[in-house]
N, C-alpha and C positions, 0 to 999 in steps of 0.2 A: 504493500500500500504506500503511496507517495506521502509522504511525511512534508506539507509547505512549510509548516513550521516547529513549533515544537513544544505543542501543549501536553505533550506526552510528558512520563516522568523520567524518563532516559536518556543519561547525560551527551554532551554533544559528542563526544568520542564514538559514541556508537553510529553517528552519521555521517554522512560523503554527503558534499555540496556540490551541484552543475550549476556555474555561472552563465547563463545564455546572455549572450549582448545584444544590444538590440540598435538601428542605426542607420540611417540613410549613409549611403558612399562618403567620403571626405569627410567624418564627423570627428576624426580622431578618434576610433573604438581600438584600432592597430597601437595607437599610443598606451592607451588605455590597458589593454590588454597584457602587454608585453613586460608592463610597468608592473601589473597588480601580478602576473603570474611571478618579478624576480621577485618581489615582497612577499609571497608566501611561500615559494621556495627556500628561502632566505630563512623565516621563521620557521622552515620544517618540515612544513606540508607539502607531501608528496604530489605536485602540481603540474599540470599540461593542458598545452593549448592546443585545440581541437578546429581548425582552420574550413572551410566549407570552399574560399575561393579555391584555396591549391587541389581540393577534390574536385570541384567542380571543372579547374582546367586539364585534369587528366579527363576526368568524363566524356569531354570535348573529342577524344581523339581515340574514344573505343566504341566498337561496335554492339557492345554487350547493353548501352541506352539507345532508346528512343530519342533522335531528337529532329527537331524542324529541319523541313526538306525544302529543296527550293529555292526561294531567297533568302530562307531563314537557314540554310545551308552552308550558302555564296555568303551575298554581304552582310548577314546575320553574325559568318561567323570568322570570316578570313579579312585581314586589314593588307593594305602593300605596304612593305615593308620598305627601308629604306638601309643603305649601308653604316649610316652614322651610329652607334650607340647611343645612348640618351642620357647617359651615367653619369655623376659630378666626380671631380677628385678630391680630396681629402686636405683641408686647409696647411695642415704640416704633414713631414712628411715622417716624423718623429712617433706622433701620434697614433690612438688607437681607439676604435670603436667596439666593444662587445660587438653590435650590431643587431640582436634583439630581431633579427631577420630582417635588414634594412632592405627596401624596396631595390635602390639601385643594385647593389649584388648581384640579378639579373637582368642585368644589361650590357655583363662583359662581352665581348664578341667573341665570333665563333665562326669556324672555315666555310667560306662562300660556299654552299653545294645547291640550293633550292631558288626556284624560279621566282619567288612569291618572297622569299625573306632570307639571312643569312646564314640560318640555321642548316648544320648538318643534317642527311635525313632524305633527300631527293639530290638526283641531279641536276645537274642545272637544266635548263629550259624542260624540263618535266612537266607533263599538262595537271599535274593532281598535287596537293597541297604533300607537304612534308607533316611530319610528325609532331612541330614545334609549330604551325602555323595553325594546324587542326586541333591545340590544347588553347587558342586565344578566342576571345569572343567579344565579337562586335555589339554595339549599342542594341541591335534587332534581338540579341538573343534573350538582353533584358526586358525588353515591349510586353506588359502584361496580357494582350490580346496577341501574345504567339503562343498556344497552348500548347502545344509541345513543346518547346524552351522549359516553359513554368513547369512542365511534370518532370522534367529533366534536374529542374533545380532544387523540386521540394522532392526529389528522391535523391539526391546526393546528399540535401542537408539533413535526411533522416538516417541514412546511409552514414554519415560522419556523427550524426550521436547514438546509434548504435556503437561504431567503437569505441566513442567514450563512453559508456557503459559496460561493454564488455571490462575497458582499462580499469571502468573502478571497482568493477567487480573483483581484478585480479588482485586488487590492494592498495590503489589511484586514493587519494582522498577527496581533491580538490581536482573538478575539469571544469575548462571553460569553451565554448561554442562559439567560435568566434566566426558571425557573419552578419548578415541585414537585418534578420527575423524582424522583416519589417511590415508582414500582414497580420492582422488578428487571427488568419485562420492558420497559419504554419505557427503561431505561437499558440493557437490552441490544441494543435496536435504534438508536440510535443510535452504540454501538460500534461494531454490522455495518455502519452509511453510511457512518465515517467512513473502514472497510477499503480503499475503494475510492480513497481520497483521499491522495496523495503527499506529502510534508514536513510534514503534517498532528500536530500534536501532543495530547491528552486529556488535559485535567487535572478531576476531580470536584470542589467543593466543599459541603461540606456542612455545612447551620448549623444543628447540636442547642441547643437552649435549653431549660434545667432550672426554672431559675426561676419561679415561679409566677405571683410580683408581674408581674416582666417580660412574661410573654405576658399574661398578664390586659391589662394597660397597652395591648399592641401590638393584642388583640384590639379596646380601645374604637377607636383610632386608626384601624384599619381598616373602622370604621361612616363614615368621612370617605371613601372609597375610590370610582373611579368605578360600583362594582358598587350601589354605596347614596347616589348622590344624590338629595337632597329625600324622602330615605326616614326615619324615624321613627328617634331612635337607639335605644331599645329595640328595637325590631322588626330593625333593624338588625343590633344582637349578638347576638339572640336567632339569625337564619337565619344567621352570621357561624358560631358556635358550632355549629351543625347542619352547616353544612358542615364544620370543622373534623375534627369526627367522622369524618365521611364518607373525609377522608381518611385520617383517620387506621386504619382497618379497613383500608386500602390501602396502608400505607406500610410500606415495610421500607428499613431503614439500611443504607449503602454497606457490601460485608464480603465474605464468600466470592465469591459469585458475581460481585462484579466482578473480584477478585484473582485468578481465573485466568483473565484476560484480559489479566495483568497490568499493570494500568493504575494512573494515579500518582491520588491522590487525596487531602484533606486535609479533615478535620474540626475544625470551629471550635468548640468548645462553652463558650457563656454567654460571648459576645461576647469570646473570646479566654481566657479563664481555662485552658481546656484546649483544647490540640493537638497533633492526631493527624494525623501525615504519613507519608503508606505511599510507598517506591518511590519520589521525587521526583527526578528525573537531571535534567533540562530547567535550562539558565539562566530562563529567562522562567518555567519555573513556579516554580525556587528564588524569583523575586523577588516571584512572589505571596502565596506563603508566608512566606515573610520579613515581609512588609508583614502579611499579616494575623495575626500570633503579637504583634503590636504596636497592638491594639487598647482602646480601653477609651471606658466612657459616662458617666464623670465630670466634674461640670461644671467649666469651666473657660474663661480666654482667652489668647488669643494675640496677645499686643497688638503691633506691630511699628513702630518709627517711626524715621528717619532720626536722626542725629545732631545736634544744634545746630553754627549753622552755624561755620564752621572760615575761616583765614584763607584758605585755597585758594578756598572756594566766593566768598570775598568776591570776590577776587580773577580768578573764574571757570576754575579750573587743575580739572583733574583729576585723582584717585590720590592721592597723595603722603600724610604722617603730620604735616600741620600740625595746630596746637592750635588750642581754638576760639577767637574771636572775642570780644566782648564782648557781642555779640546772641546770639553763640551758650551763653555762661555764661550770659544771663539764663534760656534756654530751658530749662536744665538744672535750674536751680531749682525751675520752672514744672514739669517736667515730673515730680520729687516727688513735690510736693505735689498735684498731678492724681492719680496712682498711689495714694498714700494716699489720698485722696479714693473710689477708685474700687472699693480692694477692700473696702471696706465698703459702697458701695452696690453691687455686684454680690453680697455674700451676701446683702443685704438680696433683691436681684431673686429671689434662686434661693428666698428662702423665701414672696415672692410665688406664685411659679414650682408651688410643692409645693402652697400653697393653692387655684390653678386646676385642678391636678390630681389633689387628691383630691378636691375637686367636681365635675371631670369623670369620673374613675372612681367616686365615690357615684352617680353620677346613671344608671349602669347596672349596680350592685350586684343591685336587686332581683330585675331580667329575667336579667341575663346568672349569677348564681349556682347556679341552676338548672340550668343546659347546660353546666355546664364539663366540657371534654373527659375522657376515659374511661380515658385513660392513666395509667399509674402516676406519671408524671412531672404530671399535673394533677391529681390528687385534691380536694387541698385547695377550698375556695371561695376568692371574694372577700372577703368579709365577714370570714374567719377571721381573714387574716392581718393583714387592715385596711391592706392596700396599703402595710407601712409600709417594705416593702422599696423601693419607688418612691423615697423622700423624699430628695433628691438632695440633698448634703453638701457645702459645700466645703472644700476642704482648705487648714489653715492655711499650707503651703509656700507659700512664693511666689519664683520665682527671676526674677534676671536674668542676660540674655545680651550681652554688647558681642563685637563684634571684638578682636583685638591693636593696633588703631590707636589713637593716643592719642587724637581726635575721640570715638571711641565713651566709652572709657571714664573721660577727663573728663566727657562730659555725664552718667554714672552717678554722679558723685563726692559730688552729694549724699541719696545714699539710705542709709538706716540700715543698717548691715550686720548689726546687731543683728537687723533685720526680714528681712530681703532676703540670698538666696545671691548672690553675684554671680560671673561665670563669663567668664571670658577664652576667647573660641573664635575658634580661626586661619580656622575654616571659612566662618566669619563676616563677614571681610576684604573690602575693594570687589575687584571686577573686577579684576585686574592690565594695565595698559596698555602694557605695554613697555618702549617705548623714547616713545612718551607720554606716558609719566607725570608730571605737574606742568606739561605743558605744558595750554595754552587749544585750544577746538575751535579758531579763526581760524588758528594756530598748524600744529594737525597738518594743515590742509586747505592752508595754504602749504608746509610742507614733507616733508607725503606725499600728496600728492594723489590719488596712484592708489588709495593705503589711503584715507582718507578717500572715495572716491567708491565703492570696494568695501563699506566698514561700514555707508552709506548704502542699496546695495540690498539686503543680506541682513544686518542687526544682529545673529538670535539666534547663525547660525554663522561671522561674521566675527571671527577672532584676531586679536589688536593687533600687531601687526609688534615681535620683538625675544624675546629668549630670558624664558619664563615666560609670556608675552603669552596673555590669555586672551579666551576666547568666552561667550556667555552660554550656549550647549552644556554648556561645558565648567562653567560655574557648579552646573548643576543636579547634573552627576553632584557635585560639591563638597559642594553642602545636601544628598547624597540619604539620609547617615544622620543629619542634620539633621532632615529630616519626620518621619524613622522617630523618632528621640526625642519629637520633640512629637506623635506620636499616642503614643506611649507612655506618654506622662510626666502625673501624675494630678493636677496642681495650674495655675495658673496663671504665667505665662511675659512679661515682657516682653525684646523682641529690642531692643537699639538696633545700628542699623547701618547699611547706607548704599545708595546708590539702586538700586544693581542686585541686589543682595543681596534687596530690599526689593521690588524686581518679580519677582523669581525667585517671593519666597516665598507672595505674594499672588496671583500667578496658579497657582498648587500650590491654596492655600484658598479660592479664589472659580472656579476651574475655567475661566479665563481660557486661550485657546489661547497656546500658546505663539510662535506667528506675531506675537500682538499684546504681549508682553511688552516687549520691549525699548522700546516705545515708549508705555508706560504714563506717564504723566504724574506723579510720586509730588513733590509738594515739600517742600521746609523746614517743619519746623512742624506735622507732621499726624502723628498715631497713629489706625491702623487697629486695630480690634479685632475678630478672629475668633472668636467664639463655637463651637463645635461641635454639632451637634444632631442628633435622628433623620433629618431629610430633606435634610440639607445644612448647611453653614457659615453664621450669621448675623451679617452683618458691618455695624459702627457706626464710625463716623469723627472724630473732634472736630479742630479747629481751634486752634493754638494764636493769641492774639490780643497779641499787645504792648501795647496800649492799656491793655486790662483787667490783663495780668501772667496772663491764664489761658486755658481751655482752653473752648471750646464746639464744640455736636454740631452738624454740620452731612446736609444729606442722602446716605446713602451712595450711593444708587445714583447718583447726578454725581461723587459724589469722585474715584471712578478711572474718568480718560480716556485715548485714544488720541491721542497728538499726532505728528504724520505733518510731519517735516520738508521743507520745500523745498531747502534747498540743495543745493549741488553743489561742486563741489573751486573753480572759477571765481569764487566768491560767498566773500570771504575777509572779510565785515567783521561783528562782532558785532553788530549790527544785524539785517543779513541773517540770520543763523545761527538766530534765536529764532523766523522767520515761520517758522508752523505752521498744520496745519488739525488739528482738534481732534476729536473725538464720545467718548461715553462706552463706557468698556468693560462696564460692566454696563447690564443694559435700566435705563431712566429713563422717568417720567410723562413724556409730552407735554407740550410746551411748555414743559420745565423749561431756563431759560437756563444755557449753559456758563459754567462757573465762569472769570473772567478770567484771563491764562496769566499765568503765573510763573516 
């Protein structure tokens, strides 16, 4: 029996939540999605995204569907291709995007063989489409009066939450459906499957976006999208725009007709500005909601870097509230004057940033002003408003974060406070190790061995032996109204704090599993910086250098490695203690050498 909520007396562990999204095209639900599935993986739950367009463009290209014949065939379903890719490059070249399945991705090119596009798959001047041309679909295929299109669509999208259902049967806690479910009746048929299903929880999301500037923006982006590679980008927005339409004569907003089904639901409008939460009882859906009431598209970083080094690390202790060091005041200096350094060339980037993209939205003014969708909510053109709602602003706040330990906020001591909020947060604090604390690893593996061979096989949920003794578990539920602030918070942020803190927080913004956290490799000396963006976190690294007294960018995707300890409780000498085998926790070029261990 479908359980919408949960007046039952059985606690929420015993439930699996399906988040179905709900969304006219360009509303941001791809943002949305991507963002809420790394925050609960992040906290735990076993979470996947359940995609309907990438089913539906295999659909396209097998004979095992029904689908429209004819025009709805031809120009329903094949665009002309063009040889240009459609793809942007990447601001530095230092730099690193998770990616979060970023739309361009599919648009690298690929060897000329087909008549129609550049995809491999046909030979050239071949009269029948390739295999990559027959997976795209044109504006017609969305036309709600092409009824075989629509049986085509509302049987892949039932087709794709079957599998998420089978997933959570298999042990899935948390799946999400990520497509339009933008009629009342495909969202009422999925209420009627889930009836059938036991501990089963519904929660809708739905992402209204008012904004004019904004969808304009999302509609060029989505000429990058795998529906339009190597496709023209006018011709692009142009069928972009026609299908838009299309849905849009088809879509009706989450409202009566789901409410007497009584099912929990929440509306997100203009990426968090407004929200609307019907009926929400669930722990796991209060915590989606939560998270996403805490959104926002303001540019900004989140720079995160350990403390300068302290007499303990000299000394190789762990824990404890030693002061820094003399390497470690100089780093403190250094790290300043980098900050100042930095928020001036990061406004300078963002107003780079505005000039690439009003040349990229002029450059489908002409085509796409013509076709702007038919709602009240899109009247306007492009040209009217002159995109100047786009032009991303930064904001003069700038705060800092330390811990309660004196490490942290000695190395803050020399920023102008005149410039800089600066902010004492307990939540901030290293790991707590016990009855560890101040001692050396050689140390706890001679006189706890058992502990030390236990934190060795399982680091994230191993607790330090002694009252307060913490887990790296236990860490995250600590940060967890920590994230919620910094999605919140509309300026930019530097953390200083210390190694675990620091892996916690970077596998949260790089979407690193939480399996490989604890043994992230983070050293002395390096400030990570997470950017924020539409398709994921863009993340830059620099190095601090003693030689020089300053800071250089090194490549991100080697910066953060996995270092996989060999010792054992038997192996007591610091020596032994530091052999590791290494690889990177983000993908990296080929053949790029590991950075030497530290």
């Amino acid at each position: 029996m479908l359980t919408l909520g949960h007046s039952d007396a059985r606690t929420d562990s015993d439930h699996k939540l399906v988040v179905v999204m709900v969304g006219l095209p360009a509303r941001g639900k791809s943002y949305i999605v991507k963002k809420l599935k790394r925050y609960l993986s992040w906290l735990g739950f076993q979470t996947k995204i359940f995609n309907v367009g990438d089913r539906r463009r295999l659909a396209g290209s097998t004979d095992e569907y029904e689908v429209a014949e004819g025009a709805e065939r031809g120009s329903g379903v094949r665009l002309q291709r063009t040889a240009q890719g459609q793809g942007q490059g990447q601001a530095h070249s230092h730099g690193y995007s998770h990616g979060q399945g970023s739309e361009t991705s599919a648009s690298a090119s690929a060897s000329p063989s087909c008549a129609d596009c550049n995809s491999p798959g046909a030979s050239a001047g071949a009269p029948a489409a390739c295999s990559a041309c027959e997976t795209r679909h044109s504006s017609a295929f969305f036309d709600p009066d092409n009824k075989k299109a629509r049986q085509l669509r509302e049987q892949v999208a039932m087709e794709v939450f079957e599998d998420l259902l089978r997933w959570l049967q298999a042990g899935g806690q948390i799946a999400i459906h990520d497509a339009t479910n933008s009629t009342i009746e495909r969202r009422g048929a999925l209420i009627s499957r889930l009836r059938s299903e036991t501990d089963v929880n519904l929660l809708f999301v739905e992402s209204i976006c008012t904004d004019k500037d904004i969808i304009n923006r999302n509609i060029r982006l989505k000429t990058q999208s795998p529906d339009y590679v190597g496709v023209d980008a006018d011709e692009a927005e142009a069928d972009f725009r026609a299908r838009l339409r299309n849905y849009e004569r088809a879509y009706r907003p989450i409202g009566a007709a789901e409410e007497k089904h009584d099912v929990q639901y929440c509306k997100i409008i203009d990426v968090g500005k407004k929200v609307i939460a019907y009926n929400i009882q669930g722990f796991l859906e209060s915590q989606v909601v939560f998270y996403l009431m805490n959104m926002n598209l303001d540019p900004r970083v989140i720079y995160i870097t350990r403390h300068g080094e302290s007499e303990d690390n000299a000394a190789g202790r762990i824990g404890g509230d030693a002061r820094l060091s003399a390497t470690g005041e100089r780093y403190a200096r250094a790290l300043a004057r980098f900050v100042d350094r930095r928020r001036v060339e990061f406004a300078a980037e963002v107003d780079e940033q505005n000039q690439r993209m009003a040349q990229f939205m002029a450059s489908g003014t002409a085509s796409g002003a013509s076709s702007e969708p038919e709602s009240d909510a899109s009247q306007s053109s492009a040209h009217s408003t002159g995109y100047s709602g786009l032009l991303m602003r930064v904001k003069p706040d700038f705060e800092v974060w330390t811990s309660m330990l004196r490490r942290t906020m000695e190395t803050v001591e020399h920023f102008d406070a005149r410039r800089y909020r600066i902010k004492n947060i307990r939540s901030l604090n290293e790991i707590y190790a016990g009855k560890c604390e101040g001692m050396t690893y050689a140390e706890i593996a001679a006189q706890f061995p058992d502990d030390f061979e236990a934190r060795q096989l399982d680091k994230f949920y191993y607790r330090y032996p002694g009252i307060g003794g913490e887990s790296y578990a236990d860490v995250v539920l600590r940060l967890q109204q920590v994230i919620v602030e910094l999605e919140r918070i509309r300026h930019s942020v530097l953390l200083v704090t210390h190694r675990a803190m620091a892996r916690t927080l970077l596998s949260y913004f790089m979407d690193i599993p939480t399996t490989h956290m604890p043994d992230m490799d983070l050293p002395l000396g390096h400030v990570y910086a997470c950017e924020p963006r539409p398709f994921g976190n863009f993340l830059r690294v620099w190095r601090y250098d003693p030689a020089t007294d300053d800071f250089a960018e090194i490549d991100a995707s080697t910066a953060l490695r996995i270092r996989y300890p060999k010792i054992t409780a038997a192996q007591k000498s610091p020596v032994q203690a530091s052999s590791t085998q290494t690889r990177p926790a983000l993908p990296s070029p080929a053949g790029t050498p590991a950075p030497g261990a530290q």
